[in-house]
N, C-alpha and C positions, 0 to 999 in steps of 0.2 A: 235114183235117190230122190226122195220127195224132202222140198225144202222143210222148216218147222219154222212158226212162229218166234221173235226175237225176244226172248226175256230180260237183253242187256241194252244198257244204251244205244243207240246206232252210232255207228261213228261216220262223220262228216265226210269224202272226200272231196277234196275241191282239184278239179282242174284250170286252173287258171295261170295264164303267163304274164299278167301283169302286174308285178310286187303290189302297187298302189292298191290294186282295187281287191287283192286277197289280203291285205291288210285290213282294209275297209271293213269286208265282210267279218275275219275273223271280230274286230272291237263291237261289229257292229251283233253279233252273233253274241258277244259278252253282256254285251247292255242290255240285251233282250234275254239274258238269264239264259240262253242256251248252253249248257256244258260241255255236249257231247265233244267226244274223243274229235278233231278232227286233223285232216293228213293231207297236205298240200303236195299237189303235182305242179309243175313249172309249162310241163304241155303235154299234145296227144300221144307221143311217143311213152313216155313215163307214164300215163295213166294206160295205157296198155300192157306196159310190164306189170304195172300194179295188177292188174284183175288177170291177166295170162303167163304171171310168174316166170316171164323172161326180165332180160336184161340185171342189172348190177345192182339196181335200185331196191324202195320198200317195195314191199310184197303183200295183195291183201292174205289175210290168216282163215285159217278153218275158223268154224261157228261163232263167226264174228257177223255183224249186220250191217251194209253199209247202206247210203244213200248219195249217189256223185252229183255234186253241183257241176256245171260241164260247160267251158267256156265254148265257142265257134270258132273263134279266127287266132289261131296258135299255132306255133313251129311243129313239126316231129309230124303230126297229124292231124288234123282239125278236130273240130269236135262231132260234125256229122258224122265223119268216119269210124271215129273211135265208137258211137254211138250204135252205127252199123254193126260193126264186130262184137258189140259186145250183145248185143240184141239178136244176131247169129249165134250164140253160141249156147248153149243148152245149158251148164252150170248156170251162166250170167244173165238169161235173159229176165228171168224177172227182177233182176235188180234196178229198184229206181233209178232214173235220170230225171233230174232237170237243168234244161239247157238253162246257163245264166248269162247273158251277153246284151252286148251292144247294139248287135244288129234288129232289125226290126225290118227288113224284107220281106216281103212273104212268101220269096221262092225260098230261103233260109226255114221259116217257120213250115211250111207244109211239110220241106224235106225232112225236119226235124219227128214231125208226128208221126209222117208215115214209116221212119225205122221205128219209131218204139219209142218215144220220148212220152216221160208222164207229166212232163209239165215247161210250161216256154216262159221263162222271166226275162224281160226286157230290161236293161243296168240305164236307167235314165242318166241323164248328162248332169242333171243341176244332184250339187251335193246331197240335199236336205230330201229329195225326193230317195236316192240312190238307198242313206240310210234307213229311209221308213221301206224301201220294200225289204230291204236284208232282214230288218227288226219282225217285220211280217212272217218273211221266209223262215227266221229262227224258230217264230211261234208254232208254225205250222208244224217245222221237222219234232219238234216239239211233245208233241202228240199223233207224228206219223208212226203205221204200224208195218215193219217189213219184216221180209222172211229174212233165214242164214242163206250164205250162200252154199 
């Protein structure tokens, strides 16, 4: 089945297990005009039911569009692994990722690229920095163009 071009909003999801900082992102996501639909996962275990329609939780949908914001260091699964699996898998693979995280290792970052990662944003520590990349991040997804899955 060959993907198609998305004619609807993409919808957001975020993996991330820190309330704080998916809070951040969603106001921060609002200030910068971004609307899209977006769908919070808590960690890598849930963002795997998400995209492989196991477990109890949400589920992504047919001809829908996503793009995963994808944290590293969380419970269930990390986000390298999840990132693996989902890049292994032939429905999912071209569905964007990008990792958004704290860390800045660069055995973290190579490992990232080399599953399949379309893009690595480092969460700076100091507030005012943290909101101007989100506000960034907003504009980009903004006018990013992805396929259904």
């Amino acid at each position: 089945m060959e993907n198609t071009k998305c004619e609807i909003p993409v919808t957001i999801v975020l993996a991330e297990d820190d309330d704080g900082h998916a809070r951040l992102i969603a106001e921060h996501f609002s200030e910068a005009g971004v609307t899209n639909p977006l769908v919070r996962l808590r960690d890598g275990r849930e963002a795997l039911d998400f995209f492989f329609h196991t477990g109890a939780g949400p589920h992504s949908g047919p001809d829908i569009c996503y793009l995963l914001l994808l944290d590293i260091k969380m419970p269930g699964a990390d986000g390298i692994e999840v990132l693996k699996r989902l890049k292994a898998d032939e429905r999912l693979k071209k569905l964007p990722v990008i990792m958004l995280t704290t860390t800045d290792d660069p055995r973290d970052i190579e490992a990232c690229y080399a599953a399949g990662c379309n893009n690595y944003l480092t969460k700076p520590v100091a507030f005012s920095r943290f909101a101007e990349v989100i506000k960034r991040l907003g504009l980009f997804i903004s006018i990013v163009k992805v396929t259904k899955l």
